[in-house]
N, C-alpha and C positions, 0 to 999 in steps of 0.2 A: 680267510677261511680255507680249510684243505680238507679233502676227501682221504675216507680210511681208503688203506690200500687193503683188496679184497682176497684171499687167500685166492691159489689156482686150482679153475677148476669151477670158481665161486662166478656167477653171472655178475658182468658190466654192463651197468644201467647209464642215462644219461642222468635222469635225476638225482640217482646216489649218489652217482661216482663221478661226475664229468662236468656239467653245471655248477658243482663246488667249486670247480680247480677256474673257472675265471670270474676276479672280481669285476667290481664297478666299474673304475676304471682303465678294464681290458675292451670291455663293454663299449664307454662310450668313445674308445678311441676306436674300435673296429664297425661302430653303426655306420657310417658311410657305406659299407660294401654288405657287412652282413648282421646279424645281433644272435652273437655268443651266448643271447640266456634263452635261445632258442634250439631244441634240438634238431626240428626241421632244418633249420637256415647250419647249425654245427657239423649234422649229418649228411646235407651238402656239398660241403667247404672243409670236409673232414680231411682229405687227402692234401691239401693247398693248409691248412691249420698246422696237419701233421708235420709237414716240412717247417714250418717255420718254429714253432718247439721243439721241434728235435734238433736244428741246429744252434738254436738260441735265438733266432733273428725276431723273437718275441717271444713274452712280452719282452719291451722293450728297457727296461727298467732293471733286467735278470733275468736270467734263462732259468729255465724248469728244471730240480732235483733230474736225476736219471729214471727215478721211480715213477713219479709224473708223467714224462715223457712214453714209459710203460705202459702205463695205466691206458690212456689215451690211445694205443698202439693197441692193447687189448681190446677196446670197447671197438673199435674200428673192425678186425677180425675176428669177432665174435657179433657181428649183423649190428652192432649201432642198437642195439636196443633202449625205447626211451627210460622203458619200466623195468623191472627186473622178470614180470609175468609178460612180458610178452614174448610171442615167440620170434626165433631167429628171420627175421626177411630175408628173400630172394636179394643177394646181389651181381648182375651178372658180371660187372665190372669188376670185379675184384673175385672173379672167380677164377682166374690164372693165378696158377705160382709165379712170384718171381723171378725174370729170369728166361721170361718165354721168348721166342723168337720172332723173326717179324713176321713170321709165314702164318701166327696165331691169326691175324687177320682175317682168315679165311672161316675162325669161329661167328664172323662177324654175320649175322642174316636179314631177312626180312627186307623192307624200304629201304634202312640202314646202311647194307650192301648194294642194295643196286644204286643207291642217290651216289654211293661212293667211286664207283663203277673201278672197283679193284680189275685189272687187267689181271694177274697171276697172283701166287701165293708165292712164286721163285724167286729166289735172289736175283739182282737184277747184275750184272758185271757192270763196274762202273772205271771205267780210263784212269792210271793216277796219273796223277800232275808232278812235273817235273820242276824243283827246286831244286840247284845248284848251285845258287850263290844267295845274297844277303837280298838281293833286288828284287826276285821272284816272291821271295819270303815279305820284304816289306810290300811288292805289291797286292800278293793276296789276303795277307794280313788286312789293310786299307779296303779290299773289296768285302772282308767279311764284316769289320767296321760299320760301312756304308750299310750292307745289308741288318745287321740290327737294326743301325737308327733308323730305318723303315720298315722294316716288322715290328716295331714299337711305335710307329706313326701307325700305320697300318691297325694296328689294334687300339689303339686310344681313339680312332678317328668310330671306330664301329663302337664303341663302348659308350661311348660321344653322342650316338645317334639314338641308344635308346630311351624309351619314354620312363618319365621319372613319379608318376603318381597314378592314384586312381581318377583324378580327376581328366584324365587324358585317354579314359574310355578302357581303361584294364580295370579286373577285378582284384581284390585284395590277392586271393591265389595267385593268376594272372600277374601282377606286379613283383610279387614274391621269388616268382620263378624269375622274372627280369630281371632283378636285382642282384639276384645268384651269378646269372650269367655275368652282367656289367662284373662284379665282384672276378669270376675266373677269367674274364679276359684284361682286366686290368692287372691283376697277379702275374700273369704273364705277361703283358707289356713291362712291368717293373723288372720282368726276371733277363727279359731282353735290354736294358737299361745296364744289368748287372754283366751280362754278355758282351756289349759295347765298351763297358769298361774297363774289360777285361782285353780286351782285343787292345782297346791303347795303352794297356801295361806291358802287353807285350812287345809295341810298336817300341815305346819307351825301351824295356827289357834291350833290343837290338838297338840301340842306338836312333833312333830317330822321333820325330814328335807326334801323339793322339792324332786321330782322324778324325773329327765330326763334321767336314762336310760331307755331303751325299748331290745327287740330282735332283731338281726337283720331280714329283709326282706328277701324273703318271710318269713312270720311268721306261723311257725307250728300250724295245726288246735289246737291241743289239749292245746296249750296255751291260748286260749279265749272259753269262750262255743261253740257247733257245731254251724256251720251257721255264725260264723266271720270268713272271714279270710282275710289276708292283705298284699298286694303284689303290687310292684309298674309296671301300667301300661301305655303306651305311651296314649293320649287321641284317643276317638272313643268311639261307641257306646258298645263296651264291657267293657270300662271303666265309663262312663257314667251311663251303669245300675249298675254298680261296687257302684259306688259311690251312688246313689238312694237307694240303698240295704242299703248301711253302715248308711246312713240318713236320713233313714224313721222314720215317728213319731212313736210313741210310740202305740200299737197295731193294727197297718197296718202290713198286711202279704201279703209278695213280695219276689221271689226268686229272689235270685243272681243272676248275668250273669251267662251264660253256661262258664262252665271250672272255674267255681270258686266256685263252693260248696264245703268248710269246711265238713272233715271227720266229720261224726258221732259218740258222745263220752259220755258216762255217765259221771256227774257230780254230787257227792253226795251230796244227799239233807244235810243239815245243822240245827242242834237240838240247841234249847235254851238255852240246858247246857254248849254248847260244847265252849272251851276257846281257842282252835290254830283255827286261818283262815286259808279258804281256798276258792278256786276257788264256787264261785255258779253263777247258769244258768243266763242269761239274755239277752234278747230277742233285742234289740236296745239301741242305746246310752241314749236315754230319760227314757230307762226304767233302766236300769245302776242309771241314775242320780236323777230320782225319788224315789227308792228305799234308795240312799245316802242320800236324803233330807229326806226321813221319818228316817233312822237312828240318824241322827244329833237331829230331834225333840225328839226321844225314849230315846236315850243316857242324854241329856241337863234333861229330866223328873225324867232320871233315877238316873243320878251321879248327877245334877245342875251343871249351865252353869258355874262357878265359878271354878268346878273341869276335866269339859270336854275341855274349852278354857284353856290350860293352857300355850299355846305358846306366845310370846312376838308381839304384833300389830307391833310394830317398825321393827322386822326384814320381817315384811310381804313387796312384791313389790307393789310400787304404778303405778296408771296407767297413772299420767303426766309423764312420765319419755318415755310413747310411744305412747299417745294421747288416750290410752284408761280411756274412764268414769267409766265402767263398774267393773274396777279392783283396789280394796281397803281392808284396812287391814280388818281384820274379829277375833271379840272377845266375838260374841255373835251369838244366833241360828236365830235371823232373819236377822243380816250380812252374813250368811252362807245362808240363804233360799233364797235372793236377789241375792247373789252370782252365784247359783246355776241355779234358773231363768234365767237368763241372759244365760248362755251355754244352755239351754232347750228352748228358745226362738228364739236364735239364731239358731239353729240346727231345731229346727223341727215346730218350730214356739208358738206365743200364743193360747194356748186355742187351739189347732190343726191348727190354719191356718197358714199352712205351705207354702203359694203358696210366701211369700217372706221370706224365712227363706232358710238355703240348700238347702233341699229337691227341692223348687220349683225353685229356681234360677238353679240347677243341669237339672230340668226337660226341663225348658225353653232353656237351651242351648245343651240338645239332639232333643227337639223338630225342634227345628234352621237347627241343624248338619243332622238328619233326608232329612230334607228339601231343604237342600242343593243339599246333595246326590242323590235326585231324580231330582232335576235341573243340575246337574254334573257327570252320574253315572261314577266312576272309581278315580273324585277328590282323592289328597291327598295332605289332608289338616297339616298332620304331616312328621317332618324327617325320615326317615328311623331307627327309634330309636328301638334297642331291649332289653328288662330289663337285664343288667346285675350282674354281681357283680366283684371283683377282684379278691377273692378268695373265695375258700369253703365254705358254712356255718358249723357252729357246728353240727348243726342238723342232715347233711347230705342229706336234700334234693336237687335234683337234680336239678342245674342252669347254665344257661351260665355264661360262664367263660370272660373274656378278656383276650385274647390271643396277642394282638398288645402293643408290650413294651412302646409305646411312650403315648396308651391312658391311657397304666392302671397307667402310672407315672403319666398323670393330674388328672386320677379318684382318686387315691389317696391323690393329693396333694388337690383335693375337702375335701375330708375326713377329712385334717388337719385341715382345717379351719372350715370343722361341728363340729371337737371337740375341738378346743380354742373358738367357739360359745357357745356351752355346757358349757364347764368352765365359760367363762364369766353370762353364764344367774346364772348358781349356786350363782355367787356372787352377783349379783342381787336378787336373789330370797329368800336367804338368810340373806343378807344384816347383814355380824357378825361386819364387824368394820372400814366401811367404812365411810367416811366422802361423806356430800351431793354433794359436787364436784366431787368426786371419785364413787359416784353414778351415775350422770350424764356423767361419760368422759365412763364407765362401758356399759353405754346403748347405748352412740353412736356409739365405738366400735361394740360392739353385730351387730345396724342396718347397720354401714356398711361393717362388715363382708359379711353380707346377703347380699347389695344389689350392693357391688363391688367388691365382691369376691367371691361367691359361685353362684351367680347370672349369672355374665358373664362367669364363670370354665363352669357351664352348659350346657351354650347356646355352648361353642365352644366344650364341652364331644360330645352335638348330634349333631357334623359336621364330629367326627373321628371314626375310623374303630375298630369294636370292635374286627377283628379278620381273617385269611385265610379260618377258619371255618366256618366264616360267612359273605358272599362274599353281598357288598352292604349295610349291616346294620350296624348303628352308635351305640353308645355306648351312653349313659345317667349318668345323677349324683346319684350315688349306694348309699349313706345314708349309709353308711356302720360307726361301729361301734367296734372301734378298741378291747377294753374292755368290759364288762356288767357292773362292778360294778360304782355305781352311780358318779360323776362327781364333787366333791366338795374338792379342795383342800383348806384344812383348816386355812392355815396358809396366810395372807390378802400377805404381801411383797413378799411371794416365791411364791402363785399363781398368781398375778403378772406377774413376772417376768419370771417363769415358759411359761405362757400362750404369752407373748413378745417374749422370745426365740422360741418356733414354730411356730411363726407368720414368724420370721426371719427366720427359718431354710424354712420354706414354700417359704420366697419370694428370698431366692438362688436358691431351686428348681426350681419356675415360672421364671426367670432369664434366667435359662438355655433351657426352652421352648421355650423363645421369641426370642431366636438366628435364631430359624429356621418360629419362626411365630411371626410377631410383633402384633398381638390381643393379647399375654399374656402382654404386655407392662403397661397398668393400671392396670391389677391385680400387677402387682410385685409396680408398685408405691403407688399401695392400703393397699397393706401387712408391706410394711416399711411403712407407715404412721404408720398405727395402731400401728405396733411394738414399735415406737418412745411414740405413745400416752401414752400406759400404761407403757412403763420404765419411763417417764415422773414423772408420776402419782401414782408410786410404793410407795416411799417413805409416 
């Protein structure tokens, strides 16, 4: 069924014009996060919808005529209206052209502004980082790596936390609103997912292999310049400026939420001579990745592109393989400058307008939560979830522990499955000697590792007691990280096979879960599937 296209000029409705344009099943494949035959939940998720139609990245089955893609572009700036008689609503977020600068911030008012406690509207001077040879370039390539895969932990862990029905003391409203949010913060964990992937095609691009390990959480200040730091928190407003902080544009100066100021730490400035990498300052991810984009040009000028691309396009990941456009091989410096665009766009927007990019999808849904909370004061809108871990970190910073044998056997067996996910993406990302079928059975595995088995391990980690020490408070999915060193077994049949066997060993553990709770019952059906898929597919 498709919607007439309406002369200009002529009012876009949701019911005439835009409720047409998605079927059934658009529908039942996007209920998880929101329901498309709703214009509340569409009007939304309008901005997060719009991007993925306009690139094709949905539906997934074929991307939308050009007209389509219009239409919906229309109904968006002309107020979302649901009826054709209603009048246009107030939006203030979308009341900037595009194209604004980051100093528009200072439109920002009310609670809004001071919860955010914007320092200036100025540009802030931020130090470039000096890249002179290939080593600089691969090590801060690997440091921006590292920083995805935990801004994507980081956001699945708070998405994780919140509450999932009415029966958990929200009202239908109330749940409505929660589920928007879960919905924009998982869009964005997935877009940072796209960003990590990117970052190891580039790795690849220069000759060396993907990075997915990371440290484990909390991450020690002095492992990032002062002023990062990265710890997974349940959602709320100290998570929200948490995140606003980590994904502000590029010379916007904004402190972190309180209790989360990064130690203070010199970093040595960096000479043109000097040939071992090492850590140098940087003030925001954009500024991280701009810096990586003037390298790439410097290097290409300095060696030619011919001796700087020296990795094979073929083993880069493609991004049919999980609906992203945006991610493709890279063998030259304006494949790498497109590339890199694309994470700097996303994150902090074009040209500084950030108001649909993170930053402002982040803002808009503390603005919401804000809002809430003064219509509800005391809501809670999340489980009782408190970051924990299983065990000690290396580090030795101080963390809750899980203390209750039964959660830390499923927070664990989460664990197993984050690291046959890890293995699996290596061999994706890598791609040394797999056939296009074994590429393709590789990615499905991967998506539904994630989204039937670490997904649901999750939701039931923050129903369970992390402990007697901690009388009332749940336990969440700890991203823990059994090993540091990088994740890539070399050998195509015994990683494999390797990664099938703790899939199995996982789904006798979940097995033994669902004796006493039958919600592990699709994870263990989940885990032998997959197990079956890749011994399938080994040979």
């Amino acid at each position: 069924m498709s919607a007439g296209i309406p002369k200009s000029g002529t009012p876009v409705s949701y019911d005439e014009h835009i409720r047409p344009l998605f079927r059934e099943k658009d529908r039942e494949s996007m209920r998880f996060a929101f329901d498309l035959w709703s214009c509340e939940d569409v009007s939304a998720n309008a901005t997060a919808i719009f991007e993925q139609v306009s690139t094709g990245a949905m539906p997934c089955d074929g991307a939308w005529p050009a007209e389509r893609v219009e239409l919906f572009r229309r109904w968006m700036d002309t107020g979302m209206r649901e009826t054709a008689s209603d009048p246009v609503p107030e939006s203030p977020a979308r009341a900037e052209p595009s194209g604004a600068s980051t100093a528009s911030v200072e439109a920002i008012g009310g609670r809004l502004r001071s919860v955010l406690d914007l320092r200036t509207g100025q540009h802030v001077d931020e130090r470039a980082i000096v890249i002179e040879n290939r080593s600089p370039l691969i090590y801060m390539l690997c440091t921006a790596a590292e920083l995805e895969h935990a801004l994507m932990c980081e956001y699945l862990f708070a998405a994780f936390s919140l509450k999932r029905s009415v029966d958990e003391g929200l009202t239908h409203e109330q749940l409505t609103a929660v589920e928007r949010w879960r919905a924009t913060i998982l869009m964005v964990a997935k877009q940072e997912m796209l960003h990590l992937a990117i970052a190891c095609n580039l790795l690849t691009a220069i000759g060396v292999s993907p990075h997915l390990s990371r440290p484990n959480m909390p991450h020690p200040a002095r492992h990032y310049p002062s002023g990062v730091r990265l710890e997974l928190l349940p959602f709320g407003e100290q998570a929200l400026r948490h995140f606003l902080f980590l994904e502000r544009p590029e010379g916007m100066d904004l402190n972190d939420a309180e209790g989360l100021a990064a130690v203070e730490h010199a970093v040595p400035v960096t000479g043109k001579e000097e040939i071992a990498p090492h850590l140098q300052e940087f003030q925001t991810v954009g500024h991280l990745y701009r810096s990586i984009e003037a390298g790439f040009r410097h290097l290409a000028e300095k060696m030619g592109e011919e001796n700087l691309f020296l990795g094979p396009s073929r083993a880069q990941t493609r991004g049919e393989l999980f609906g992203w456009k945006e991610l493709g091989p890279i063998s030259s410096t304006e494949e790498a400058v497109r590339a890199i665009e694309a994470i700097v766009e996303q994150g902090e927007g074009p040209r500084g307008d950030w108001r649909n990019a993170h930053f402002g999808r982040f803002l808009s849904v503390l603005s919401e939560y804000l809002q809430l909370m003064e219509n509800a004061p005391g809501l809670e809108v999340t489980r009782p979830v408190l970051p924990v871990l299983v065990r000690p970190p290396e580090t030795g910073a101080a963390v809750n522990l899980i203390t209750d044998p039964a959660t830390a056997r499923v927070a664990d067996l989460c664990n197993v499955a984050y690291e046959v996910l890890l293995h699996l993406l290596y061999r994706l990302m890598s791609h040394i000697d797999e056939s296009a079928d074994q590429m393709g059975t590789l990615a499905t595995v991967a998506v539904g590792i994630m989204s039937d088995v670490i997904g649901p391990l999750a939701d039931i980690l923050s129903t369970m007691p992390v402990g007697p020490g901690h009388p009332g408070r749940t336990a969440g999915v700890t991203f823990e990280l059994f090993y540091q060193p990088d994740y890539l077994l070399p050998h195509r049949k015994a990683a494999w096979l390797v990664s099938a066997e703790l899939l199995t060993a996982a789904a006798a553990s979940a097995e033994i879960e669902m004796r006493r709770d039958r919600r592990f019952e699709p994870v263990v059906s989940a885990l032998r599937s997959h197990a079956e898929a890749l011994r399938q597919s080994a040979v």
